[in-house]
C-alpha positions in Angstrom: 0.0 0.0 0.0 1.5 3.2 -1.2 -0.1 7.1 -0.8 0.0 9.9 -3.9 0.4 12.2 -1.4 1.3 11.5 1.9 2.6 14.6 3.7 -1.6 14.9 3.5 -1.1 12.8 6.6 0.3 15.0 8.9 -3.1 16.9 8.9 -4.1 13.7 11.8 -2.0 16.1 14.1 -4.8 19.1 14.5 -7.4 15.6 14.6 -5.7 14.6 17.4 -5.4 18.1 19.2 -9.0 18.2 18.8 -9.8 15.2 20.3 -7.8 15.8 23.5 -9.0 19.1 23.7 -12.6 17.2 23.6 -11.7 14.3 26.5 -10.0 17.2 28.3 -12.8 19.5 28.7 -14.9 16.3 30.1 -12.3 15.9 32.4 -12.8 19.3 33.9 -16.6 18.9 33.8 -15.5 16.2 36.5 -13.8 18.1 38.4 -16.6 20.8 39.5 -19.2 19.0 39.2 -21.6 21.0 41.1 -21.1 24.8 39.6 -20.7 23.3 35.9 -24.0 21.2 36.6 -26.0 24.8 37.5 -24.7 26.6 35.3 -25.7 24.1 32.4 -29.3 24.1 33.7 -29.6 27.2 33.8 -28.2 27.9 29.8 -28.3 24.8 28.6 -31.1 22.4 30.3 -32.3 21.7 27.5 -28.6 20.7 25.6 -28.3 16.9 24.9 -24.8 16.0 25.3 -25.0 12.3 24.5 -26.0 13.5 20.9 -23.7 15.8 21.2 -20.8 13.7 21.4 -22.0 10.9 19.5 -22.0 14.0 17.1 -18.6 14.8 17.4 -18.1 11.1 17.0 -19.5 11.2 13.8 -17.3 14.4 12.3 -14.5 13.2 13.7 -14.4 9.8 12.1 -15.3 11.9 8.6 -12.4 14.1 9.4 -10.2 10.8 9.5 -12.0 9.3 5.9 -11.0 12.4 4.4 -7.7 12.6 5.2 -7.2 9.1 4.2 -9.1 9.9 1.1 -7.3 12.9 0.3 -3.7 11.3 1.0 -4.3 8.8 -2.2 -4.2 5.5 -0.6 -3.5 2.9 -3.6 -3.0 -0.5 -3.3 -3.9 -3.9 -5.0 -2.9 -3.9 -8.7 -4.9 -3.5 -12.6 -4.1 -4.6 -15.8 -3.9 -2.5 -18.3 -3.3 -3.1 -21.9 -0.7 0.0 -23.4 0.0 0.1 -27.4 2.0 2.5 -29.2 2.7 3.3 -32.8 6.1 3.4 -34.5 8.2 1.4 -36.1 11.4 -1.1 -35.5 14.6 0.4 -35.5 17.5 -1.0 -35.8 21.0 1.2 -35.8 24.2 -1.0 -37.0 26.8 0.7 -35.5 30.5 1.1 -36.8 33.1 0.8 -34.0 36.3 0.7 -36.5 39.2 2.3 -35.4 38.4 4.3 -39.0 35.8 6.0 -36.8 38.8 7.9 -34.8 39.4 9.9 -37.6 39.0 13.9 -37.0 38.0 15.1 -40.4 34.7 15.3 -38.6 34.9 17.0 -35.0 35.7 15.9 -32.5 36.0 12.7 -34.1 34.0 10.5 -36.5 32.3 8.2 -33.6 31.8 11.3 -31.3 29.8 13.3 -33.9 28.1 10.0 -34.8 26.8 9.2 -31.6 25.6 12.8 -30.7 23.3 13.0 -34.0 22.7 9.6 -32.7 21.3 10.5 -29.1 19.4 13.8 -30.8 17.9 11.1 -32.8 16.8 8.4 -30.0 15.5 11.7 -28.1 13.7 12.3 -31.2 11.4 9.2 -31.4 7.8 8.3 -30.4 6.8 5.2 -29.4 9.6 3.4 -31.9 11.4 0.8 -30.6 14.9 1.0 -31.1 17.9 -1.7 -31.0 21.6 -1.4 -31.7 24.4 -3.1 -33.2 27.9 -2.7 -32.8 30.3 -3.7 -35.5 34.0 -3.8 -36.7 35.5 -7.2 -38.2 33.2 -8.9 -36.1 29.1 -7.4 -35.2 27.6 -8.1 -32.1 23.9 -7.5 -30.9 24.3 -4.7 -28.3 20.9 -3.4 -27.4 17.7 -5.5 -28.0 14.6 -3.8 -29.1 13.2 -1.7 -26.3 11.2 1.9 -26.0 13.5 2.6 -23.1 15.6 5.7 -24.4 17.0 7.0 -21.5 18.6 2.9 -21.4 19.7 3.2 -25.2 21.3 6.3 -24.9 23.0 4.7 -22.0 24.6 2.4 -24.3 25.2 4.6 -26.9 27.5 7.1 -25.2 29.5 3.4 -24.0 30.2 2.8 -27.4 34.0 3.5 -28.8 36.6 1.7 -30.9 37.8 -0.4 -28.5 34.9 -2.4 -27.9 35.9 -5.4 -30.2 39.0 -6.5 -30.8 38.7 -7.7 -34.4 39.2 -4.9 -36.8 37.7 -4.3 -39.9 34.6 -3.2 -41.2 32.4 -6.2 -42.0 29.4 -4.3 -42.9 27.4 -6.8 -44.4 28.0 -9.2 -40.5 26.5 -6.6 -39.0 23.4 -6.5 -42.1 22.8 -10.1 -41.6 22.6 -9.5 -37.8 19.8 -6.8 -38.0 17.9 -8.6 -40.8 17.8 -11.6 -38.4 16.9 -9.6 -35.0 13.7 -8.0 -37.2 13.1 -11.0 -39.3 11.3 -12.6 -36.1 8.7 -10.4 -36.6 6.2 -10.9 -39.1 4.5 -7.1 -38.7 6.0 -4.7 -40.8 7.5 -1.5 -40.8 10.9 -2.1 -40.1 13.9 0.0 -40.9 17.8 -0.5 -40.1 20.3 2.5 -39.8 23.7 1.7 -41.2 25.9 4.3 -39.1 29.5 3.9 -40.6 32.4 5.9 -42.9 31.7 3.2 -45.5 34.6 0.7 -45.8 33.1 -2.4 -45.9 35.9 -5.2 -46.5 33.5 -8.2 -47.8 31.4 -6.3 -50.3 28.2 -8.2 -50.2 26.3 -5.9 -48.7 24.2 -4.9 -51.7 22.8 -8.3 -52.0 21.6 -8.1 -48.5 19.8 -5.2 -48.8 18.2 -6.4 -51.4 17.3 -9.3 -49.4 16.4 -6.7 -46.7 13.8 -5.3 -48.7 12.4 -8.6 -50.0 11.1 -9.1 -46.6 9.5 -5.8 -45.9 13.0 -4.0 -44.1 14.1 -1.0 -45.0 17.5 0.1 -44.7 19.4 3.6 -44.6 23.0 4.5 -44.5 24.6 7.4 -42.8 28.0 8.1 -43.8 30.1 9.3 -41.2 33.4 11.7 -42.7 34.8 13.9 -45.4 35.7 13.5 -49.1 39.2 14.0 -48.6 39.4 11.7 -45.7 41.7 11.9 -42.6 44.2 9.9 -40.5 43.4 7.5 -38.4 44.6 8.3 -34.9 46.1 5.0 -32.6 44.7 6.0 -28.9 45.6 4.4 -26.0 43.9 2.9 -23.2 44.2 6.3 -20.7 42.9 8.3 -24.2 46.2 9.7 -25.5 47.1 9.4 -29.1 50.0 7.6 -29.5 50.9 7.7 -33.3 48.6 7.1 -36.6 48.1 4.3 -37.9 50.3 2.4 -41.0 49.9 -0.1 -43.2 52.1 -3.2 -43.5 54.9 -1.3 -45.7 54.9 1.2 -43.1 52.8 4.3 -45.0 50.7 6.2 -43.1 46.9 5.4 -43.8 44.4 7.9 -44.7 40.8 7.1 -44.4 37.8 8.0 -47.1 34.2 8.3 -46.9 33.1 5.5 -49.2 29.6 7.3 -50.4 29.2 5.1 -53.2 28.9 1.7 -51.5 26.8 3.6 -48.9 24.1 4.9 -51.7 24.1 2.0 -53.5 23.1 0.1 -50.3 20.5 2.5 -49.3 18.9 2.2 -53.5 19.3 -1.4 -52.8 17.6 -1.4 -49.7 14.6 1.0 -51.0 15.7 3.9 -47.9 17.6 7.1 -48.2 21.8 8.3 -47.8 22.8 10.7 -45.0 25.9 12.3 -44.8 27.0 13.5 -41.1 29.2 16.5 -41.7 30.4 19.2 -39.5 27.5 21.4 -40.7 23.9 21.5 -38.8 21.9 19.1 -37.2 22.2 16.4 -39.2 20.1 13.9 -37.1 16.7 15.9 -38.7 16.7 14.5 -42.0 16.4 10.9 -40.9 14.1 11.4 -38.1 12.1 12.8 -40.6 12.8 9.7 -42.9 11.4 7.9 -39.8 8.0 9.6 -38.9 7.0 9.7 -42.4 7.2 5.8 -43.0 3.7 4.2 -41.7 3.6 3.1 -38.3 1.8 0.2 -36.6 1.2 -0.7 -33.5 4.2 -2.2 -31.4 5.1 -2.9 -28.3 1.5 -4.2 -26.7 1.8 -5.4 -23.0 -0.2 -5.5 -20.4 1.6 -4.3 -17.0 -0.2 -4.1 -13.2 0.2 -0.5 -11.0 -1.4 0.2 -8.1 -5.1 1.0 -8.2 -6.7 4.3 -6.6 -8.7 3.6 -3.4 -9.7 6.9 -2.4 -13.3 6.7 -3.4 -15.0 4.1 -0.7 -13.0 6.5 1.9 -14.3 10.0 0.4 -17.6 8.0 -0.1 -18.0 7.2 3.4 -16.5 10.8 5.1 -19.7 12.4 3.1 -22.0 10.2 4.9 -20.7 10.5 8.6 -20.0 13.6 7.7 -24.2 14.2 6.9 -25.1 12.2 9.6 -23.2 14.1 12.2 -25.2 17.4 10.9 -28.5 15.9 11.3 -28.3 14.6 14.8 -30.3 16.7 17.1 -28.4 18.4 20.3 -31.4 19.6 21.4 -33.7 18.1 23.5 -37.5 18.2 22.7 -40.2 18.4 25.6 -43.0 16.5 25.6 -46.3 18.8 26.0 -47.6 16.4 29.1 -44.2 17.6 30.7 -44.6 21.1 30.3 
C-alpha cells in the first residue's frame, strides 16, 4: 500500500489536538461537578450531550475518511493493456578504429553518436535496438522503447569495444535482418551508421534481401571527401601515433559514399551524410516519422489502483449524519 500524497497525513496532528482538547474538557466537567452542573441548567437544560458527542463522533471519524481519502491511498494492482505506434529500429553501428578519424569534429564516432542521441531523443513510441560492428558485429541493445537505457549504451560505445578490426558491414546487415526477421509485422527499418569501408562487399545483396522481406535500410556516412588519418589511442585516451599499413605508410581514411548509396537504392531507404555542418540527425528522423507506423510494443503491465473513493464515499456520509443529529432536546407537551 502506497499514498500519492502523503505529507496529506500530517493533517491527523490538529485531529488529534481536537480530540484531546474534547476528552480534556470532560475531564474538567469532572472536576466541578456542582457549579458546571448549575450553570448548564440554567443555559443549557435543554442541551443533549450524548448527541452531542455521539455528534462529534461522527465528524470526527469523517475528518479521519477524508484525510485518508485525500492522501491517495493505492494498493492492490490492474491490468492494463498499453499500445504505441512506430516502427522497429534497428542502428548498425561502426566501431572501426576508422571512426577515430577527425576530419569530422571531435571525431568520426563522437559526432556520430551525438546526432545519434538527438535522434533516439527524437522518437515516439519506436522501438529502437543497436548493433555494434567492426570485423566482427555483435547484438548490443535488444529492441526496447527505453531511451534513457539506449542512450546509455550509446555514449559506452568506442573503438575499442571489439578487438577484431575491420569493417564487416554486411556481419553486421545479416545481424539486423535476423533480429527484425522474427517479426512478421511490418515496418521495419535499419540504420547503417558507418564511414563506408566495408571489406567483404556483399552488402548490396543483403539489402536487397532486406527489402524482399518488408525492411528498410538507410546508410549514414560518417566523414569527409578527402578523408583523414586514423589516430592510434591508447587505453588512458592519449594518441599515440597514426596508424600504418604493412609497408609502413601512413593510412588515410575515405568516406566510401558510393557503396553507402548503392546500399541504401538497394535497400529502398535514403543516404545521410553527417558533416560538420547543422543538425544532421533531422533529416532521418524525418525519414522515420514519415514511413507508416503500426502498432508495437503491446503489453499489459499491473500498477497500483486508486482507493480513495469508498474512503471519500463514506467521510460524506458521517460527515451528513453528524449534521442531522439533534443536540437539542424536545419536551413533551404532558411535561410542560
Amino acid at each position: 500500500m502506497t499514498f500519492n500524497n502523503i505529507w496529506l497525513l500530517f493533517l491527523f496532528v490538529p485531529m488529534i489536538l481536537l480530540v484531546v482538547t474534547e476528552i480534556y474538557g470532560d475531564k474538567k466537567d469532572q472536576i466541578f461537578p456542582n457549579a458546571i452542573s448549575r450553570i448548564k441548567e440554567h443555559n443549557y437544560g435543554r442541551f443533549n450531550y450524548d448527541k452531542h458527542r455521539l455528534k462529534f463522533i461522527l465528524f470526527m471519524s469523517g475528518f479521519f475518511c477524508l484525510i485518508l481519502s485525500a492522501a491517495g491511498p493505492q494498493f492492490g494492482t490492474k491490468i492494463r493493456k498499453v499500445e504505441r505506434q512506430g516502427v522497429d529500429l534497428v542502428i548498425a553501428f561502426d566501431t572501426s578504429i576508422s571512426m577515430d578519424a577527425q576530419d569530422i569534429k571531435p571525431s568520426r564516432i563522437e559526432k556520430a553518436k551525438f546526432e545519434i542521441s538527438k535522434l533516439i531523443q527524437g522518437l515516439r513510441g519506436d522501438r529502437v535496438s543497436m548493433i555494434v560492428f567492426a570485423g566482427t558485429s555483435h547484438l548490443y541493445l535488444p529492441l526496447t522503447t527505453d531511451y534513457e537505457a539506449a542512450l546509455l549504451f550509446l555514449h559506452a560505445i568506442d573503438t575499442r569495444m571489439i578487438p577484431n578490426q575491420g569493417t564487416s558491414i554486411s556481419s553486421a546487415m545479416k545481424k539486423a535482418i535476423d533480429l527484425v526477421s522474427k517479426d512478421d509485422d511490418k515496418y521495419k527499418v535499419v540504420l547503417l551508421v558507418t564511414d563506408g569501408e566495408d571489406h567483404e562487399g556483399d552488402a548490396i545483396a543483403l539489402a536487397k534481401k532486406a527489402l524482399s522481406m518488408g525492411i528498410e535500410i538507410h546508410t549514414i556516412g560518417i566523414g569527409s571527401n578527402t578523408g583523414s588519418l586514423i589516430p592510434i589511442v591508447s587505453q588512458n585516451g592519449n594518441q599515440i601515433e597514426y596508424k600504418r599499413d604493412n609497408s609502413g605508410k601512413l593510412i588515410t581514411s575515405i568516406l566510401n559514399k558510393n557503396i553507402l548509396k548503392d546500399i541504401a537504392s538497394a535497400g529502398n531507404g535514403k543516404f545521410f551524410h553527417f558533416s560538420n555542418n547543422g543538425q544532421n540527425h533531422t533529416d532521418v528522423n524525418k525519414a522515420i516519422d514519415s514511413m507508416e507506423k503500426r502498432a508495437i510494443n503491446s503489453h499489459e503491465y499491473s500498477e497500483y489502483e486508486e482507493r480513495y473513493q469508498p474512503l471519500a464515499f463514506v467521510s460524506f456520509l458521517l460527515f451528513t449524519i453528524s449534521l442531522i443529529v439533534p443536540t437539542r432536546i424536545r419536551y413533551v407537551e404532558n411535561d410542560l
